[in-house]
N, C-alpha and C positions, 0 to 999 in steps of 0.2 A: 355539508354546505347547504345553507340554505337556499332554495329553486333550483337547486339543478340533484340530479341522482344522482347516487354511488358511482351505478355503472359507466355515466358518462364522464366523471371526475376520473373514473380508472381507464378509461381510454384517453380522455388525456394527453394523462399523466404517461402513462406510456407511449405516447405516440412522439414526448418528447426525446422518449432513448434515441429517434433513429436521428439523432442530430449525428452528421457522421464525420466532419472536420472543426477546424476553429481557421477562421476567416484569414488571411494570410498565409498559409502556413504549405507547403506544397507534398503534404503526405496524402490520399487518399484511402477511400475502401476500395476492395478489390483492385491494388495496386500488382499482385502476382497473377490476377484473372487469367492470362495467356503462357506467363513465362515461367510460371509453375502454380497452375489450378488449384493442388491438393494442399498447398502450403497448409493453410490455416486448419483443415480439417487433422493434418500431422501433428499440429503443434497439439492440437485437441488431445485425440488419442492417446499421444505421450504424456500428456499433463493427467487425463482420465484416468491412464494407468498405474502410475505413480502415487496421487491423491488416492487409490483405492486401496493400496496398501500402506500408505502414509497420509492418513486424510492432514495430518499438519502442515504436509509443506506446502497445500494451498495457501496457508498464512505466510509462509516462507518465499512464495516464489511473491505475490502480492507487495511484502514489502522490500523485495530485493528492485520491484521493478520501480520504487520509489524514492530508494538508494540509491539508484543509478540517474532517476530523472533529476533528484537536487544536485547532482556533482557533474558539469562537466554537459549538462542535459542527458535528454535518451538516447544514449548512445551507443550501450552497452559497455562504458568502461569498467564498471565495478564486476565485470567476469571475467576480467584479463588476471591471471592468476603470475604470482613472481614474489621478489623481494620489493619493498616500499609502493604498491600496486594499492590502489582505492581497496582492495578486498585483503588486504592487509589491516588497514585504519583499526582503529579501536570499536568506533559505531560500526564498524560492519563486521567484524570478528564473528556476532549470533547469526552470521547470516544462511540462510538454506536453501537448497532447492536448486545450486549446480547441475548437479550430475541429471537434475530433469531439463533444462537447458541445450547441455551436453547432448546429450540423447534425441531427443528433438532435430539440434543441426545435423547430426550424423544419419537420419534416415533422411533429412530434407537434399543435404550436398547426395545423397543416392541416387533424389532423385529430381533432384532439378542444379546440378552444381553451377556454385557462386553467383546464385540467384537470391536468394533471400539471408539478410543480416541478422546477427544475434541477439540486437537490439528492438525489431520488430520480432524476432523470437518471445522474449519478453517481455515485451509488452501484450504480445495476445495469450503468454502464457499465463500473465495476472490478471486478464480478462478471464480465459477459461476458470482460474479458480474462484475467483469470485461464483461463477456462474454455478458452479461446481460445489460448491458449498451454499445456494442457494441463493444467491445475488442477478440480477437480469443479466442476460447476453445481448450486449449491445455489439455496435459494429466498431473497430478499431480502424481507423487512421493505419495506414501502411505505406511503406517506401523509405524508410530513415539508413543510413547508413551506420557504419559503426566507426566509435572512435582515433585516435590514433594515440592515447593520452590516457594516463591511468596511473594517479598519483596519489596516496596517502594525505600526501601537506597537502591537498585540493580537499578534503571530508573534514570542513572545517564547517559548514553553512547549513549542515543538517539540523533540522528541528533535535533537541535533544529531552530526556525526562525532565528536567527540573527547569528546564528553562520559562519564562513569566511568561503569557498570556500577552507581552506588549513584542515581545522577542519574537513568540510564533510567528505574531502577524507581519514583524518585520522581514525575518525568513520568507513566508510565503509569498507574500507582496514582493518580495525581491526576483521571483518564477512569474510575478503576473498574476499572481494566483489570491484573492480576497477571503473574506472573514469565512462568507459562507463556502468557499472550498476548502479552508483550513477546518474546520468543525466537520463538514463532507470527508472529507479523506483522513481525517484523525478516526474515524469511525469506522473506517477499515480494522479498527482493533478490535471489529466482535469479532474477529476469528485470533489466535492465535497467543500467546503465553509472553513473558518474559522473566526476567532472572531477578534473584534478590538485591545483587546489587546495584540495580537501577533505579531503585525505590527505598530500602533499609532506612535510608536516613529518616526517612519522615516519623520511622515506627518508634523510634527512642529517643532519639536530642533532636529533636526538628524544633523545638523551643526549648527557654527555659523553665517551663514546665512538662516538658514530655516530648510524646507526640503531636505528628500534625492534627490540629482541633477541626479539620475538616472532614478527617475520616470515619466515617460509622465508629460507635463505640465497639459492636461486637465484630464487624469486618477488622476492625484494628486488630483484636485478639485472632481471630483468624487468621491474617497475617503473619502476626508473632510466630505463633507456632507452626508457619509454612517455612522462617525468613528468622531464624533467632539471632539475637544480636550479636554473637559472635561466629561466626563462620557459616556457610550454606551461599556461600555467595552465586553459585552456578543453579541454585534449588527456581526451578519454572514454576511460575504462578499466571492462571489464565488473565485476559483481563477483562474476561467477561466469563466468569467462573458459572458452570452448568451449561453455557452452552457458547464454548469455543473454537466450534469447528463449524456451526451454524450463521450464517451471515444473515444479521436477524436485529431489530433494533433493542434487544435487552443490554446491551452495552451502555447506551444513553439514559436504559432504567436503572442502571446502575449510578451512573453520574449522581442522578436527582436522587439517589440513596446514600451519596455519600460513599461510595463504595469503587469508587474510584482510585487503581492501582497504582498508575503515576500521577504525580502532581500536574503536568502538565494537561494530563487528562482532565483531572477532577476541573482543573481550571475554567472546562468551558461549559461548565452550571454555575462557575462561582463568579462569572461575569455576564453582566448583562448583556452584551453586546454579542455575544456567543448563547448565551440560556436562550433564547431568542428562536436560536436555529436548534437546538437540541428538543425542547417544547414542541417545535415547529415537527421534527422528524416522529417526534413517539405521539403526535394525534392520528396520522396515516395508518395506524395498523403497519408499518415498516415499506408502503410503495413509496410516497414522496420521498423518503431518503434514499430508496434502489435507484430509483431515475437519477436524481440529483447526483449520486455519488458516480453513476455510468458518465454524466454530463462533464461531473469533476476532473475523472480518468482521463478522457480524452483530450480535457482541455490542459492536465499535469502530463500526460504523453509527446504533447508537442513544445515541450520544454527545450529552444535552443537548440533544434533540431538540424543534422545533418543529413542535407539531401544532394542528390544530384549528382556531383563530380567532388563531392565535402565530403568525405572517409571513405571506408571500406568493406566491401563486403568477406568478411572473415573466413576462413576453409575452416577455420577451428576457433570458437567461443573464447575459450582461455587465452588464446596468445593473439597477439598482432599477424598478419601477413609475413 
């Protein structure tokens, strides 16, 4: 930027992380300060631990706790485990990062019991990966309760792969949440992988001439031979291939290559109104879109939130009281 230095654009930019609530909202930081100090530092540890012999389920706990904020808000419903439960649904079936969850409340109730819920569980647990896989550790909002409600027929509202670019933004917009945090928290896919049949369609009859004309010619073939057109439906493909464990802005270099894995992705180089904010994030060298996306988190964490004497604090993640 012209007249002013790098180094003072990168403080900043960074001095924007410590934004540490969204205006109304009654969660704060350092909500367990007194009534159990070590909270957050646990949930760390157990997330550290895990991610070191599983660097994937950083992707996995990150989009579980997104799963959970479009249905029902952050409530922690989608870890109630049962017959016809949110973590039943179809979109949540690839879901992971349970048993890191799990593990977490079970050394927290040790040592501070029916103090801290499985919903602020979760939520600092998809901060620590992000952070974990190379993203900024900002400060999370705390104090939410957990649900009492955790329904399948409720996982209707989630963004899905093919859905248009006019659909996302009405999804999103339906959280509060605008163009530039839909394009922000889509971009949490530089970490983590998805299946063939999320995507397949676009590689063979996406028209009547072929494939989708969007995607790189030789990414196309790549595809193919990850995703054959008939069976390999369960076959993981990254969506930011070479470096999917890395929280890093080649995800959006990928876009403007055309090399975008779902459609819904590809979507937001193929509209203006989204190329906009993707241009915008790979000029930074990957800080403007670390702060922005810590900005985004916060303000998708406080999605319809229960506070107060409004749910419950869980003894066990999986089930109701």
């Amino acid at each position: 930027m012209e007249g002013r230095s790098l180094s003072a654009v990168t403080f900043l930019l960074l001095a924007l992380v410590n934004v540490k609530v969204v205006h109304g909202q009654r969660t704060r930081v350092g909500f367990y300060a007194r009534t159990c100090p070590r909270a957050e530092s646990i949930v760390r540890s157990t997330v550290q631990s895990h991610v070191k012999s599983d660097p994937t389920l950083a992707a996995g706990l990150l989009r579980m706790h997104f799963h959970d904020c479009f249905v029902q808000g952050c409530d922690g419903s989608v870890l109630i485990a049962g017959v016809g439960t949110e973590r039943t649904a179809f979109a949540n079936l690839g879901l992971r990062g349970y048993e890191v969850i799990d593990d977490a409340k079970t050394q927290l109730e040790a040592a501070c019991p029916g103090i801290v819920s499985c919903a602020d569980i979760l939520a600092l647990a998809a901060r620590d990966s992000v952070f974990l896989s190379g993203g900024l550790n900002w400060q999370v909002p705390t104090g939410r309760r957990d649900g009492h409600i955790s329904q399948a027929s409720d996982v209707t509202n989630l963004p899905a792969p093919f859905d248009s670019l006019d659909v996302q933004k009405q999804k999103f917009a339906s959280k509060r949440l605008n163009t530039q945090d839909l394009v922000t928290l889509v971009g949490g896919h530089t970490i983590g992988t998805t299946a063939c049949k999320f995507f397949r369609y676009r590689l063979y009859n996406f028209t009547a001439n072929g494939a989708d004309s969007s995607i790189n010619p030789l990414f196309l073939r790549q595809l193919r031979a990850l995703c054959p057109q008939n069976g390999g439906d369960s076959n993981r493909v990254a969506f930011d291939k070479g470096s999917e464990n890395r929280f890093d802005t080649s995800y959006f270099a990928n876009l403007r290559n055309g090399r975008g894995v779902l459609q819904s992705d590809q979507a937001l180089w193929n509209d203006p109104s989204t190329k906009l904010f993707v241009q915008g994030y790979l000029a930074f060298n990957g800080l403007l879109f670390k702060v922005e996306f810590a900005k985004s988190m916060v303000k998708m964490s406080n999605i319809e939130l229960k506070t107060g004497t409004n749910g419950e604090i869980r003894k066990i993640c999986s089930a109701f009281n």
